[in-house]
C-alpha positions as CSV (number, residue, x, y, z in Angstrom):
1,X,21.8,-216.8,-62.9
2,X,20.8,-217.7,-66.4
3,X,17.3,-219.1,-67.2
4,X,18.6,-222.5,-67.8
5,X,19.9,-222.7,-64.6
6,X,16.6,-221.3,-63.3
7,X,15.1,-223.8,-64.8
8,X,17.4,-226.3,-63.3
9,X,16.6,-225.0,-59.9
10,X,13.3,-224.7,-60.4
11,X,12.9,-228.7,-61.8
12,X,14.6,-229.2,-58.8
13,X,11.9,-228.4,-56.1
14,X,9.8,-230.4,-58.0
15,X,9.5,-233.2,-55.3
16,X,8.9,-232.5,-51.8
17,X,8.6,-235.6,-49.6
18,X,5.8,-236.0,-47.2
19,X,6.0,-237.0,-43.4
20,X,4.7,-240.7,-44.1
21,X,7.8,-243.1,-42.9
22,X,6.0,-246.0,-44.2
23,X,5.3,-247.4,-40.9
24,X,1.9,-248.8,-38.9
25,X,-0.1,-245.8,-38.5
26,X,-2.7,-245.0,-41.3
27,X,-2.0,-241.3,-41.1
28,X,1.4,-240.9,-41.9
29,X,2.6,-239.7,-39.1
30,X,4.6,-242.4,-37.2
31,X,8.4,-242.3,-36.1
32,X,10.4,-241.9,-39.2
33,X,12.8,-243.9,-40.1
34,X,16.2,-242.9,-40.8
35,X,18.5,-243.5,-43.8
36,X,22.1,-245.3,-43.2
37,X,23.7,-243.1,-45.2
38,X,22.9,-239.4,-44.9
39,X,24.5,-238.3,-48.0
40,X,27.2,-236.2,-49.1
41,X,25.3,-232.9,-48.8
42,X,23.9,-233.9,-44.9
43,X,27.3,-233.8,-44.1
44,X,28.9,-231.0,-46.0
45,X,25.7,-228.4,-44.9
46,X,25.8,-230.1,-41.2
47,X,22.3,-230.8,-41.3
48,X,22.1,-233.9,-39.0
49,X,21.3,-231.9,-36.1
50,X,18.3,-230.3,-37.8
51,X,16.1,-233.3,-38.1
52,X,16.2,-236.9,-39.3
53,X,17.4,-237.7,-42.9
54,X,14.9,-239.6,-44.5
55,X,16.0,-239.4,-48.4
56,X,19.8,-239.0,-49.4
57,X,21.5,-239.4,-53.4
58,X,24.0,-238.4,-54.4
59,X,24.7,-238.9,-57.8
60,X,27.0,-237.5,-60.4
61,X,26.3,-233.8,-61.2
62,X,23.4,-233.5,-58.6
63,X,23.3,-234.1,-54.7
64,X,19.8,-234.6,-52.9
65,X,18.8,-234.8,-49.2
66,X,15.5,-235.1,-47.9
67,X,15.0,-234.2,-43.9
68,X,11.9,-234.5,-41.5
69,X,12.2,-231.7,-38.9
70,X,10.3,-231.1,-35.8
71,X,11.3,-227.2,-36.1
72,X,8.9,-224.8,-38.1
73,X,9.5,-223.2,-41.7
74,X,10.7,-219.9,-39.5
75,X,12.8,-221.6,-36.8
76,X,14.9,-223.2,-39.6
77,X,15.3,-220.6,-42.5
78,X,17.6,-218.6,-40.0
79,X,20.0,-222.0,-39.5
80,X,20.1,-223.1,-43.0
81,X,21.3,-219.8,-44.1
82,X,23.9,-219.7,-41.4
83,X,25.0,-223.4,-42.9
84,X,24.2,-222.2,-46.4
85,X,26.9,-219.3,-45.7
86,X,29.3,-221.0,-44.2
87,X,29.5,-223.5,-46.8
88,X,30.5,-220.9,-49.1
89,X,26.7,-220.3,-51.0
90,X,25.5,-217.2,-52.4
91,X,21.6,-217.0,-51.3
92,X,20.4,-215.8,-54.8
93,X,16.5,-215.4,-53.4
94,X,13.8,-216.5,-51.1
95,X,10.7,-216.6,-50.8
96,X,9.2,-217.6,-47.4
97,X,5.0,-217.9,-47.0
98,X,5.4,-218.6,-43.1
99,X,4.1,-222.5,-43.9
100,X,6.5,-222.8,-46.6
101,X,9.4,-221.9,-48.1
102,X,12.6,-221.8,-50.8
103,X,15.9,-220.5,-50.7
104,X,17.7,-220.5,-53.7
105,X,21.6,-220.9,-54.2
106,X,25.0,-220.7,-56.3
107,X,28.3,-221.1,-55.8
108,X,30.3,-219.7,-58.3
109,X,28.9,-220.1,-62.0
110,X,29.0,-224.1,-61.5
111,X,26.7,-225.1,-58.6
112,X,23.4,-224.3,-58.4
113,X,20.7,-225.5,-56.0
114,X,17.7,-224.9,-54.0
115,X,16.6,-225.7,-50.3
116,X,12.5,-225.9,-50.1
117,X,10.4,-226.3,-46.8
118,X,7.0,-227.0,-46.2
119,X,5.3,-227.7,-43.1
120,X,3.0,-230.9,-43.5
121,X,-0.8,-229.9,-42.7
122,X,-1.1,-233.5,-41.7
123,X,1.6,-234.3,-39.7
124,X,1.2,-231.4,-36.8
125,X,5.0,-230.0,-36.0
126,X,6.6,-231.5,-39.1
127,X,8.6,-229.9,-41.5
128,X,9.8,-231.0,-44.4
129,X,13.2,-229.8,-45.8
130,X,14.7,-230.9,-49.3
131,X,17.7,-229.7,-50.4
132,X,19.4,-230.2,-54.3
133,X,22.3,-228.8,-55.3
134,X,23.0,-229.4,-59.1
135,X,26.9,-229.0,-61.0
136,X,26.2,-227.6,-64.5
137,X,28.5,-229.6,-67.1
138,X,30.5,-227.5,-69.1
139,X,29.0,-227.0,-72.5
140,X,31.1,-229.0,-75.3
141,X,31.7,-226.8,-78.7
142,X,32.6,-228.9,-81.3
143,X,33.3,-226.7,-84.9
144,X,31.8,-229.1,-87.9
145,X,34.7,-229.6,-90.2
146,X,34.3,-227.7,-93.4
147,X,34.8,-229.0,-97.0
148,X,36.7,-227.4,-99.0
């Protein structure tokens, strides 16, 4: 991987969501509410049974999903590199802490992306997983017309 896909990846993790579902309780930690549409990447990792997707985009060039689990950081890096596989991904590293962690991915030399978990400290038994997965646009050479 290049460093400006690196970089990509890496601007990527940038956001983690927390636990709060924006309901009642003062603490965050109330049922979470669940998104209508779970997103292109929910469906084509077959992450819907890992927890409730709270965040989904998909836009062009760059996919997002944002999922709650009740699972820890350790029961789901083994599933999410089974899906991971099986969706074709190369894992190009990882980096797990035991509270949190990243997996980072490509698929050919077009898709890139990154899956990052963190447990949330306030929300007991929560995990939260955010995946992105990023197409790189093909670079456009244009030649300047010369002068002669």
């Amino acid at each position: 991987m290049g460093p400006a896909a690196l970089l990509l990846v890496v601007g990527l993790t940038a956001s983690v969501a927390g636990c709060s579902s924006g309901a009642d309780r003062s603490d965050g930690c109330s049922q979470l509410r669940a998104v209508a549409d779970t997103g292109d990447l929910t469906r084509a990792l077959r992450l819907q049974s890992v927890g409730v997707t709270t965040a989904a985009d998909d836009q062009p060039g760059l996919s997002t999903v944002t999922i709650v689990s009740r699972r820890s950081v350790g029961d789901l890096l083994p599933v999410l590199r089974d899906r991971f596989d099986a969706a074709g991904y190369e894992r190009l590293g990882e980096d797990d802490e035991g509270f949190e962690a990243e997996i980072y991915l490509a698929r050919g030399d077009e898709v890139y992306g990154v899956a990052r978990l963190r447990e949330d400290p306030r929300c007991d038994g929560r995990t939260s997983l955010q995946v992105s997965v990023s197409t790189t646009l093909p670079a456009t050479a244009t030649t300047p017309a010369t002068t002669g």
